[in-house]
C-alpha positions in Angstrom: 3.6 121.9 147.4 3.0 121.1 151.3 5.8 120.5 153.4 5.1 118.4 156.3 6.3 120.4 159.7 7.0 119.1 163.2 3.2 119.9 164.9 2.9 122.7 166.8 6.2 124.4 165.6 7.6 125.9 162.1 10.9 123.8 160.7 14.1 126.1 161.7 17.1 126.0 159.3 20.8 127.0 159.4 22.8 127.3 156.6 26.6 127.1 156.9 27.5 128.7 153.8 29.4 131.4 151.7 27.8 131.7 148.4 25.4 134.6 148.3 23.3 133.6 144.8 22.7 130.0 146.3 21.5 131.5 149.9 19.7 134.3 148.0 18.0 131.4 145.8 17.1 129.0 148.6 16.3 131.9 151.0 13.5 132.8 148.7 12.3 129.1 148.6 12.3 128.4 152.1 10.4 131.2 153.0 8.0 130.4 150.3 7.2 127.4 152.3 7.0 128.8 155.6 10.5 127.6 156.8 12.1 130.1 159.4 15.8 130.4 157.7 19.0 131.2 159.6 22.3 132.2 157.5 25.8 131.6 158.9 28.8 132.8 157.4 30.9 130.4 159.1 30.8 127.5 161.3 29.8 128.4 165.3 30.2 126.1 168.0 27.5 123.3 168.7 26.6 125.0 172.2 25.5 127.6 169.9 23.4 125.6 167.8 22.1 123.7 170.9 20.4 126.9 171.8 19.3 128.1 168.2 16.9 124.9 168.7 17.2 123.9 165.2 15.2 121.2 163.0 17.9 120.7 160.0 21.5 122.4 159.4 22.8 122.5 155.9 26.7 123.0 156.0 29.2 123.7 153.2 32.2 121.7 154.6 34.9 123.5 152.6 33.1 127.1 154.7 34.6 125.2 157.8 38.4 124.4 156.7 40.7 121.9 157.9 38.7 120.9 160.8 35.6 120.4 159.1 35.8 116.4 160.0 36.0 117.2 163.6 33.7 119.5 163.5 31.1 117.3 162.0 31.7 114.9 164.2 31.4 117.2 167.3 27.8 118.5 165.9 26.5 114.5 165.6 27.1 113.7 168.9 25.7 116.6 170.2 22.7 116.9 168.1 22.0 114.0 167.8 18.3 114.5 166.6 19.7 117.4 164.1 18.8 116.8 160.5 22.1 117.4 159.4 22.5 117.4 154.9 26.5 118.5 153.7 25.8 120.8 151.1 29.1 121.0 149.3 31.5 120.9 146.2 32.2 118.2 143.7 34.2 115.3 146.7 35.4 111.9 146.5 33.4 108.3 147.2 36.2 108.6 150.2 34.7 111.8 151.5 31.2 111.1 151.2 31.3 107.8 152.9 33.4 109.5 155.6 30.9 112.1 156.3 28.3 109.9 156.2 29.9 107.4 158.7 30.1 110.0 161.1 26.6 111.0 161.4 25.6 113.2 158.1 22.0 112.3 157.3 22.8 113.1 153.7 25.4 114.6 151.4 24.2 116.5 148.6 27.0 117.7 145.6 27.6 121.3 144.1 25.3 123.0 142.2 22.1 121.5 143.2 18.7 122.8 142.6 17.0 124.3 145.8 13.8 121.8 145.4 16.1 119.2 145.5 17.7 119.9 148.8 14.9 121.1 150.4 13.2 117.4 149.3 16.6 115.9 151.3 15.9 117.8 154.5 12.3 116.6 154.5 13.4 113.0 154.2 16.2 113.6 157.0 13.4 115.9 159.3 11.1 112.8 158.4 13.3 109.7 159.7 14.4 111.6 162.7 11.0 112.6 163.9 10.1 109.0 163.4 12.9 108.3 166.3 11.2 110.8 168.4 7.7 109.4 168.2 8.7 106.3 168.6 7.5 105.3 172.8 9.5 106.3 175.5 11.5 103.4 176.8 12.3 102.9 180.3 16.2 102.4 181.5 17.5 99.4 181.8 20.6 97.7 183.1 22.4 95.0 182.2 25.8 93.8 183.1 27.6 96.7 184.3 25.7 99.2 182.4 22.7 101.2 182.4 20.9 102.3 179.1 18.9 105.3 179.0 16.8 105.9 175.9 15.4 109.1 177.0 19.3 110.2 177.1 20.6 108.5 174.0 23.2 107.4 176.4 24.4 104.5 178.4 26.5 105.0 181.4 28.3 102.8 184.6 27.3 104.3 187.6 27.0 108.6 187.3 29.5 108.3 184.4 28.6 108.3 180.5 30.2 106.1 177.9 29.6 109.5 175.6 28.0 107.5 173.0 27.5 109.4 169.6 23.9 108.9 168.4 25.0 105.9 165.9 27.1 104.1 168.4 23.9 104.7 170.5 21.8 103.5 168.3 23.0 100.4 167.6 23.9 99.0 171.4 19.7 99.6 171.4 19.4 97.3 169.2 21.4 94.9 169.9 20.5 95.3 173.4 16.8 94.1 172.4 17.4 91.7 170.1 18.0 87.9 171.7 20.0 86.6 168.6 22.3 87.1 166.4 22.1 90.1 163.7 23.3 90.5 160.6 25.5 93.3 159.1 23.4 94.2 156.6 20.5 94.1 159.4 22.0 96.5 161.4 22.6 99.0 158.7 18.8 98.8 157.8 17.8 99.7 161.0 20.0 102.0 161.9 21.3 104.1 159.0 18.1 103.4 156.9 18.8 102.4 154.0 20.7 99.1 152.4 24.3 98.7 152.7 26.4 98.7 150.0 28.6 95.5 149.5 31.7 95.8 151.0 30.8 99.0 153.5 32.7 98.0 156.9 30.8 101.0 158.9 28.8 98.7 160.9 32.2 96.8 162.1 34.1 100.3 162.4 31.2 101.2 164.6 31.0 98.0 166.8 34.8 98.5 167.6 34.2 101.3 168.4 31.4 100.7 171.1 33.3 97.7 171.9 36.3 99.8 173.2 34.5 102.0 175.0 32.0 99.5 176.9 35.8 97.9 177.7 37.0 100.7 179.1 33.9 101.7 181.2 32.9 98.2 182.1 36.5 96.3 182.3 34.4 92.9 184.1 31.3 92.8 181.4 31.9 91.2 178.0 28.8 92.9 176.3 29.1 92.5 172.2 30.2 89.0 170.6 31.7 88.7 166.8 29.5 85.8 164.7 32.5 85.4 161.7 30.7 85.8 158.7 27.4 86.8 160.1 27.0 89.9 162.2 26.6 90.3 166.2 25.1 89.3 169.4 24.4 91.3 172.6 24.9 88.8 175.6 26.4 90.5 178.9 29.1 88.2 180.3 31.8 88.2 182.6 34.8 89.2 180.8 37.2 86.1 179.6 39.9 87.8 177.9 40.6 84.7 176.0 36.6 85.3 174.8 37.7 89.1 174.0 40.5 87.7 171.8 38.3 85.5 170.0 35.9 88.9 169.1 38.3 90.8 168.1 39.8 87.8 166.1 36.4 87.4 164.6 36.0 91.5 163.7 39.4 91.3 161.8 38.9 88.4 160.2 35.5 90.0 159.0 37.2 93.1 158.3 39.8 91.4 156.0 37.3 89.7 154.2 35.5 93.0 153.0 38.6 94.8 152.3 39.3 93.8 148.9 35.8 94.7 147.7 36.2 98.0 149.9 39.5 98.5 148.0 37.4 98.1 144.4 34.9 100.3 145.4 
């Protein structure tokens, strides 16, 4: 089999994990294939895997301990072009969704054959490098805010919002579009695949955003709840009557999904 690599460069893999006959296994495979492999014991810091310039990272969550949540979420917003698969032991819908939300490409469950994972990294590796060739966009500003795309970032003045990639990712869009989108649009675009009904992690996310574009740009009302529909990006000058009314609108939304959250 051929596995597609980024041109000019072989893929580089770390593998956060404990179990020597699984490492030994896919060690052997990844080789096979031309992959250079790197095996970590335990989890190191993402400063560290900044400079290992990586392509993918495989992590066993339980290797990291009772910070592994934090920890994940540290490595997403730092990597944010990482192709990053949790390679782990038998876990909740809970869990899954939770890693998932913040910033996991995929989560892949305890014992798994080494084809399939390595098929799982080549589909993360694929939609990332998609990102990357995608053109170069210029900054722009708008309100009190300046997007960069080259940054993955948006920031007032010399000061970043410290966007992680997803949060990122969706003021893009949003930012481009000159309507309204949907939920379920959103999701498509930006995590790739169709949400499930009932998944609140586009409205978790745009609360999120929301509070920090508040707190960065206190005079700019930038994101605008459509009950029952999804979003709109129009920068206006804030009206905290308008603010009530979005955040209104996000919990009324959110209370809506909740019972078919709770089924899930």
């Amino acid at each position: 089999m051929t596995v597609p690599q980024p041109a000019g460069q072989r893929v580089r893999l770390a593998v956060v994990d404990r179990d020597p006959g699984f490492v030994q296994v896919l060690s052997n495979r990844v080789r096979a294939v031309g992959w250079e492999l790197r095996t970590l014991p335990g989890p190191i810091t993402p400063e560290a895997l900044v400079t290992m310039r990586l392509n993918a990272l495989v992590i066993d969550l339980a290797v990291v301990g009772p910070g592994s949540w934090e920890y994940l979420e540290r490595i997403c917003a730092k990597l944010p072009g990482l192709a990053l698969v949790v390679h782990t032991g038998p876990s909740s819908v809970a869990q899954r969704v939770r890693g998932l939300r913040l910033g996991a490409d995929a989560w892949v469950t305890k014992p798994c054959h080494p084809e399939e994972l390595i098929s799982v990294i080549e589909a993360a590796m694929r939609r990332h490098r998609r990102q990357e060739m995608a053109p170069l966009e210029a900054a722009t500003e708008t309100g009190g805010i300046t997007i960069r795309p080259d940054l993955f970032q948006a920031y007032t003045g010399d000061r970043s919002l410290e966007l992680t990639a997803r949060e990122f990712a969706i003021l893009s869009l949003l930012s481009k579009s000159e309507r309204v989108m949907r939920r379920e649009e959103i999701y498509e675009r930006v995590w790739g695949y169709a949400m499930a009904h009932g998944d609140r992690s586009v409205d978790v996310f745009v609360r999120k955003l929301r509070q920090k574009l508040r707190a960065a740009s206190p005079e700019w009302s930038y994101i605008h709840t459509h009950f029952g529909v999804g979003y709109r990006f129009t920068p206006e000058l804030a009206d905290a009557r308008a603010q009530e009314a979005d955040d209104a609108g996000f919990d009324a939304a959110a209370r809506e999904r909740q019972p078919a959250l709770s089924a899930a």
